[in-house]
N, C-alpha and C positions, 0 to 999 in steps of 0.2 A: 598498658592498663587504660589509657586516653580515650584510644581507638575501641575497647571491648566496650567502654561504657558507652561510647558514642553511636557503637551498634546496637547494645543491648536499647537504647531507650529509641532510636530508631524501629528496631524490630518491633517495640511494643505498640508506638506509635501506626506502624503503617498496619500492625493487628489490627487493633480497635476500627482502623479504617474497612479492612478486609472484611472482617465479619458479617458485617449488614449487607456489605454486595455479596458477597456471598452466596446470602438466603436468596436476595433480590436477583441474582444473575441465575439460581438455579430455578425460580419460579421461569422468568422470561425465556430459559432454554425447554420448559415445559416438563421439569423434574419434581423431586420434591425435596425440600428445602437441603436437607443433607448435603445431597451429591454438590451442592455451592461449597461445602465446607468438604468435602472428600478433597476435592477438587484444588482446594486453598494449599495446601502443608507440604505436599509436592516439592511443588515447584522451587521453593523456597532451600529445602534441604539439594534438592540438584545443582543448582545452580550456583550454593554457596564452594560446591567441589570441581565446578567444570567452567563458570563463570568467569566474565573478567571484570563487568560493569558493576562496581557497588548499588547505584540505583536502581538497577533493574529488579522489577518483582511480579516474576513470575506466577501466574493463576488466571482463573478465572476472568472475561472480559463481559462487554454486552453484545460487542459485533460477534464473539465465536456464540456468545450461547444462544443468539439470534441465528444463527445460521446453522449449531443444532438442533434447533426447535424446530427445522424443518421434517426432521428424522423424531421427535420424540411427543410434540404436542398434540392436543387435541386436534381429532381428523388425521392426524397423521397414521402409518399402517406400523406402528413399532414404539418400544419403550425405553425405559432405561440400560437395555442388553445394546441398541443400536450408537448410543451415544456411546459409553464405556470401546465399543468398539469402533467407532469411527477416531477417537482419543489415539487408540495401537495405533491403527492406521496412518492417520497425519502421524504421527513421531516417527513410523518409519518412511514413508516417502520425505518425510525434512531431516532422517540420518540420509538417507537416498544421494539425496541433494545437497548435504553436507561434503559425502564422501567423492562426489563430482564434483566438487566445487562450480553449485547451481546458484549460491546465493545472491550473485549478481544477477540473476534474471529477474529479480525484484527490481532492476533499474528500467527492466521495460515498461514500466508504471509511472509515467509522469506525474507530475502534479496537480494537474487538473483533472485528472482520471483520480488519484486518490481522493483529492478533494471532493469529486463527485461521489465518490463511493461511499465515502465519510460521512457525508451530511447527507445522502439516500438513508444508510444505516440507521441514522440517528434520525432521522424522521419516523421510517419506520418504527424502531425499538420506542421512541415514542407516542406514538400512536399503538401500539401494543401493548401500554399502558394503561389506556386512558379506560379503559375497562374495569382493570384495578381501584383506579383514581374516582371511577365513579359509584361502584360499590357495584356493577352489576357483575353476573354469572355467566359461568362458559367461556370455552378457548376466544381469544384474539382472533382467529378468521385463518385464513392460507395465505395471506398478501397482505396488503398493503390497502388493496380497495377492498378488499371483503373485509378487512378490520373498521373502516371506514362506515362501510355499508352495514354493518353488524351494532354500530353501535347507532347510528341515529333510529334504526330502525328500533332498537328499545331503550332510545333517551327517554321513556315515559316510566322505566324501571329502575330512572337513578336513585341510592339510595343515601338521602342527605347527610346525616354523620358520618358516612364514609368520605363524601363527595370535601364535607367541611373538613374533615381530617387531612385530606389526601392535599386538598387547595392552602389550607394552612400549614401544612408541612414540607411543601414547597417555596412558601412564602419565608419559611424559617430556616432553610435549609440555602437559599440565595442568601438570605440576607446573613448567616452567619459566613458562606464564600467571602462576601464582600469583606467584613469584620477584620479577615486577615491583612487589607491593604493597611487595615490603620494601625497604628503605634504612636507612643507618645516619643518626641525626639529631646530626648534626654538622657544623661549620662548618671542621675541619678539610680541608686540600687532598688527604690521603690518603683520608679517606674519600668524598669528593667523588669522587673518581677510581673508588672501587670503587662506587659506586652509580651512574655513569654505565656502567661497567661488566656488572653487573646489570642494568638497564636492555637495552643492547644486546643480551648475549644474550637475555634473554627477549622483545625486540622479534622479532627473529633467527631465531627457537626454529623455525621451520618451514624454512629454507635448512640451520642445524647437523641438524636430525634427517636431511634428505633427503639433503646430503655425509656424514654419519658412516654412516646405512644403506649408501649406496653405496659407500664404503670396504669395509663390511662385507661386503658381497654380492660386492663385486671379491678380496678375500682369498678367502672363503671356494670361488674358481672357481678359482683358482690351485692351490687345493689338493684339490682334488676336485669331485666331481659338484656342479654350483649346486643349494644348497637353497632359493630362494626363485622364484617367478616374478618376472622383471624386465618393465620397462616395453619393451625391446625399443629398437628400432633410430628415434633420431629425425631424422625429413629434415633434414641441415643447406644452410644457404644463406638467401636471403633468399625469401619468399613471390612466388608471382608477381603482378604489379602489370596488374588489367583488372578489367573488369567481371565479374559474376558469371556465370555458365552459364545463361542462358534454356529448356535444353535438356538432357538428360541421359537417358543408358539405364542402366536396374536390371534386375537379377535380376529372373526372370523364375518363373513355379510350376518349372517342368521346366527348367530349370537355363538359359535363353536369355534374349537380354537384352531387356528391352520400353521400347522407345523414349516418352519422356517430353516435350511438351511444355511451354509454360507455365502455358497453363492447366490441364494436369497437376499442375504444381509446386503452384500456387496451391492446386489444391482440396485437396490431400496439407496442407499448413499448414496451411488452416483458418483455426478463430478464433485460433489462435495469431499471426495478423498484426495481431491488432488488444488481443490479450490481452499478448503481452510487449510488445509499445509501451505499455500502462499501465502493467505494472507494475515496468517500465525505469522508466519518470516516476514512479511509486509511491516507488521508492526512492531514487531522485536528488534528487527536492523533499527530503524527509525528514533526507537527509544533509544539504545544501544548508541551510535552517531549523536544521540541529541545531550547527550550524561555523557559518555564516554572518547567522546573525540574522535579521531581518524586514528589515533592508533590500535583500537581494538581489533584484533582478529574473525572477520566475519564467520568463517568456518567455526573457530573456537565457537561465536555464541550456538550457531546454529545448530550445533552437539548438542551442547545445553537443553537446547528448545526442544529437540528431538526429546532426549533422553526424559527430561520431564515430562512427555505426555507419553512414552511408550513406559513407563517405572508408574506414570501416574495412572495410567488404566490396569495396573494392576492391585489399583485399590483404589478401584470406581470411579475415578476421572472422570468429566468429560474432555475435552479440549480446551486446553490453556496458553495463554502467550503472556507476553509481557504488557502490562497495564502501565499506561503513562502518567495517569493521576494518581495511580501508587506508586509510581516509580519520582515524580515528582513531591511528594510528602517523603520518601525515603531520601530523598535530596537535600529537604528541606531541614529533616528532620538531623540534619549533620549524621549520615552515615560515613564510614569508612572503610568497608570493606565488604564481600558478600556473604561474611557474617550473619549477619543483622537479619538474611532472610532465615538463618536458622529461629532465629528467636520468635519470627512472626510462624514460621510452623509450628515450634512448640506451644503458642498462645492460642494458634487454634487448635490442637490438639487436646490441650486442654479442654478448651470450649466443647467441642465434638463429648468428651469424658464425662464433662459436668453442667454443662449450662444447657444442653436439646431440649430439656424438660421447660425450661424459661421459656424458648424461642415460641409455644404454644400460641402464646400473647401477643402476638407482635400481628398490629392490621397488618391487611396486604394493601392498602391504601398508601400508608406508609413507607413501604416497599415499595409500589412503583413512584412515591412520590421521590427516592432515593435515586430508581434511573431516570427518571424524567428531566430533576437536576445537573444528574450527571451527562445525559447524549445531547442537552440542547447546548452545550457548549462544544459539542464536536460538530456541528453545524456553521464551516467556514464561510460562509457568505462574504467577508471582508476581503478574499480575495480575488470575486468576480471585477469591483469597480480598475484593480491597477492593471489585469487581464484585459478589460475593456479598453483600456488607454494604449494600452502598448503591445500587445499580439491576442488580437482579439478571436483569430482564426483557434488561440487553442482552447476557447470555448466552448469548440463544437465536440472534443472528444470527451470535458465534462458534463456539458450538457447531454448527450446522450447515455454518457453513465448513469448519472442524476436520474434521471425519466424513465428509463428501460429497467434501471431497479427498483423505482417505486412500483413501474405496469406488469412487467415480468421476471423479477427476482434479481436476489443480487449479484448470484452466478452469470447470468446472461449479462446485466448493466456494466460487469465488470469486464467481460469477456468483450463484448462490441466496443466499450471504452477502448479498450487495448487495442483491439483492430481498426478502431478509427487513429488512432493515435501510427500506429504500422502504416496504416495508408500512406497520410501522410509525410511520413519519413520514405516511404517509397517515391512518393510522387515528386519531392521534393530534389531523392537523390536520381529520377529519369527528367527530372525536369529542372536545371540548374538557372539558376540566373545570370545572365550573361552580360557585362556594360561592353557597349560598342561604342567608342569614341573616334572620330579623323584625327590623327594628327600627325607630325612633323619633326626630321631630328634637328640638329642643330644647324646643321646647312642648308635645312630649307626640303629636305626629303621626305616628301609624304606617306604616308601609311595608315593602315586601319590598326588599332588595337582593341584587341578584345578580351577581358578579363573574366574568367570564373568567378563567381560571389563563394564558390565551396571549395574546400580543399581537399578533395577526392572528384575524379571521374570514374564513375565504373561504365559495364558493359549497357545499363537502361539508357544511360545520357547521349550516348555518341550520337545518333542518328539528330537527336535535338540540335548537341555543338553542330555538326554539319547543316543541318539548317540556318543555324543560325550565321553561321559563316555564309553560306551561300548569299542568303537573304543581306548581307551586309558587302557581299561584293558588288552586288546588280544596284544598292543604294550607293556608293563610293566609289565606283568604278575598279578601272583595273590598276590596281595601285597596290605593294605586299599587304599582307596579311598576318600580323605578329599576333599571337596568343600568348599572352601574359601566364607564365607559368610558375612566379615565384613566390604564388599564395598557395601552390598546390602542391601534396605531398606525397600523393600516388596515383596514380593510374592502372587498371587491369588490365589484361594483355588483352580482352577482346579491345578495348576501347584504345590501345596502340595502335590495334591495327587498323580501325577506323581510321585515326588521324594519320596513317599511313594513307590508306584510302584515300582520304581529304587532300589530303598534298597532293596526289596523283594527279586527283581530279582538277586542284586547282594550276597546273602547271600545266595538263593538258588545255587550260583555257589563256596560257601565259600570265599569268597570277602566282607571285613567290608566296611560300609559305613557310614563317618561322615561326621556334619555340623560345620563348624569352624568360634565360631565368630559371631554367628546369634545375632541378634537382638531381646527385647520383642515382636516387633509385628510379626516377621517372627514365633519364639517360638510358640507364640499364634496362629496364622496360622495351623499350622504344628500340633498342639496337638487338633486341631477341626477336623483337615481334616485326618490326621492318627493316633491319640493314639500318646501314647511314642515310635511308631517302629522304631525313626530315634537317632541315640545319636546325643549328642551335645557335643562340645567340644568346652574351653576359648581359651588353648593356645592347640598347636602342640604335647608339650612335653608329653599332657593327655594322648596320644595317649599309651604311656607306660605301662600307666593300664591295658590296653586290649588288650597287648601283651600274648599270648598263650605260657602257660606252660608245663610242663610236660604232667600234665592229661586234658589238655586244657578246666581247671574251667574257665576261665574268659572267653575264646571260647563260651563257651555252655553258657554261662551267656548272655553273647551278640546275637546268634543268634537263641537261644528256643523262648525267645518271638516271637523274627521276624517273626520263622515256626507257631509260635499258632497262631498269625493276619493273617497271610498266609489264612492257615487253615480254619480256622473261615471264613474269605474272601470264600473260596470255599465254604464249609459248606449253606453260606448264599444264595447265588447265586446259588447250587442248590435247595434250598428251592423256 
């Protein structure tokens, strides 16, 4: 009974939150207001049956319906039929990638590439705003710089009581965030009361601004000419319940309409079928990990994710993932189970039933003043300064995300992110770091030792290690050669046989060459890919053995086989 009521007032709680983004996610995906609330009630019922994380709550975000609106807003060549069906879409490429268990390829996205993506996003999304905020008319622009370029170009059309509504509604909407740090500390049952209080509203803070603007804007028409633009007139009723449109005609250059098939549809989406399905997964793992611990079943949620937007396009969806500032307030709000997102569907389903005709009222001022609050806090700047101090090189594969999705989209800023981030990991693993030290065993026996910085050699590095060995014989003379191997955990067989190779070379220049330390499976490697031609040694001090004597028996013990595989090796090769 604990837990129902701790869901139920949770569910109603992360409601009230849902609603306003809702309208405000479905304007910025370039819908109309509806399809934010189709979109909301979904998720919620899915995930309370296939789910594992209580706080997760699935709907509507700002980065997916930014990255529909590439497909549905002004300027763009398609409508409402395109989003609803890019929705199927992502849900089945992330059952796809469910049922291959693909969702670890989301770890090929470091941190600084998300980061970069994150705070590109939320620049974006708000500067895709500030149009709203300022009362002027017409689409956002296609980018980033035409949003830019669009608006100074008609800052002479800002319209003031929009402009005061939209700057004061942001000013109320931070400063009610903040509200929630404070509490009175006391054990008292009155103050209890007023810091649960506190709490609510600023949980709240986005349903009180969107009814108090709407009050405001409903007086102010009663009494003369409406100063603000409203959100207009919202379809009431429920969504209709089919499949998605396969099919669809758009405007056309000269005003007629041109008949769209599917695979119309498709090539109009693009990589975006295959880009919001990561990074739906991108941020559902994320939430998911961040509430739910390492014991959650990644597959399990990824069903979830699926299923909610391939159920959810079947009653008008767009693209949904898991929201972290609702999933957060559902945290907050003491849920305990995935209950709780039933209750937040039935509350907008309601809404959908009964309240469309209110939503009239509601500025669009207001609205973007809702996501403007909400993405400038997805803008991590705080963690360029510890980046800077301590591996400042992975800068460069946020920095390039950052830039490349402000100048050319966030498909591309995302995709170069990644590839600069692969380079690297390439270069790193053909180019290993090597310490090369002189030294000495305990009798007084010199030698070079040289250590791998990494714990893998593959086939890119060999040729490097042999460099670097050589280069460290002609500095140190002719003295063995031990390679530190007991930081290292495998080797590939091209790169055995390199070090086959290497020995060869170094013994034909009378230079011993050992493995120090190796592991069974490097051993086993090493005796497939060359024979016994490499010694092995536990410790350092082995090295004493096969110190050369007088008639240099242990000499000729060590380097006759070497010459006979040599040998043999020619022999074979010209056969």
């Amino acid at each position: 009974m604990q837990f129902a009521i701790s869901d139920l007032i949770a569910g109603i709680t992360v409601g009230l939150t849902i609603l306003p983004q809702a309208l405000a996610y479905s304007t910025l995906a370039g819908l109309e207001p509806q399809y934010g609330l189709y979109s909301s009630f979904i998720g919620g019922f899915i995930y309370a049956l296939v789910g594992g994380c209580p706080e997760v709550n699935i709907g509507p975000t700002a980065l997916l319906a930014l990255m529909t609106s590439r497909h549905t807003g002004l300027g763009a060549r398609s409508g409402p039929d395109y989003a609803i069906l890019l929705c199927l879409l992502a849900g089945i490429v992330e059952f796809l990638m469910a049922c291959l268990k693909l969702g670890a390829l989301v770890d090929l996205i470091s941190l600084p590439v998300t980061v970069g993506f994150t705070s590109a996003t939320a620049v974006i999304i708000g500067t895709s705003q500030i149009k709203g905020l300022l009362g002027l008319k017409g689409g956002s622009g296609a980018s980033f710089l035409d949003t830019i370029g669009s608006v100074f170009s008609n800052i002479d059309k800002v319209r003031i009581p929009d402009f005061t509504l939209g700057i004061a509604s942001i000013i109320v909407l931070l400063a009610l965030r903040k509200l929630k740090s404070f509490s009175f500390d006391s054990n008292k049952k009155v103050y209890k009361i007023i810091n649960g209080c506190i709490w609510t509203i600023s949980t709240a803070r986005n349903a009180l601004l969107v009814l108090i603007t709407s009050c405001i804007a409903y007086s102010a028409q009663q009494s003369g000419p409406q100063p603000f633009i409203l959100t207009g007139s919202v379809k009431s009723g429920f969504p209709r319940i089919g499949l998605p449109n396969f099919e669809t005609d758009i405007p056309g250059a000269n005003g007629t309409l041109v008949h769209q098939t599917f695979p119309d549809m498709v090539a109009e989406l693009g990589p975006s079928i295959v880009v919001v399905p990561i990074i739906a997964v991108l941020g559902n793992v994320a939430i998911s990990k961040a509430f739910g611990g390492a014991g959650l079943n990644p597959t399990k949620e990824l069903i979830a994710l699926s299923l909610s937007n391939i159920v959810g396009s079947l009653f008008s969806s767009f693209p949904v993932t898991g929201s972290f500032s609702r999933s957060a307030v559902n945290h907050a709000s003491g849920v305990r189970t995935p209950i709780g997102g039933i209750y937040t569907g039935v509350l907008v389903l309601l809404a959908v039933g009964i309240l469309t005709p209110y939503f009239h009222y509601i500025p669009k001022a207001a609205l973007s003043a809702v996501i403007i609050s909400a993405v400038i806090f997805m803008i991590e700047y705080e963690v360029v300064k510890p980046l800077w101090k301590c591996s400042r090189r992975e800068l460069l594969p946020g920095a390039v995300t950052f830039i490349l999705s402000l100048c050319l989209g966030v498909e591309i800023g995302l995709s170069a992110g990644v590839a600069t981030d692969l380079a690297f990991l390439i270069h790193r693993s053909a180019r290993p770091i090597l310490s090369v030290a002189k030294s000495q065993t305990h009798s007084g026996l010199e030698y070079v030792l040289i250590s791998p910085k990494h714990s893998l050699i593959y086939f890119p590095a060999i040729e490097w290690v042999r460099s670097g060995v050589s280069k460290a014989v002609r500095e140190y003379g002719m003295i063995p050669v031990v390679m530190d191997c007991r930081n290292l955990n495998e080797f590939d067989f091209t790169a055995a046989r390199g070090m086959g190779s290497l020995s060869k070379d170094l013994s034909a220049m009378g230079v011993r060459f050992f493995l120090l330390g190796a592991g069974s499976a490097i051993k086993m490697v090493l005796k497939e890919a060359t024979g016994d031609s490499i010694c092995t040694l536990e410790t350092v001090d082995e090295l004493e053995s096969f110190a050369p004597n007088g008639d240099d028996n242990e000499l000729k013990e060590v380097v006759a086989p070497l010459l006979k595989n040599r040998n043999n090796h020619k022999a074979e090769k010209r056969k």
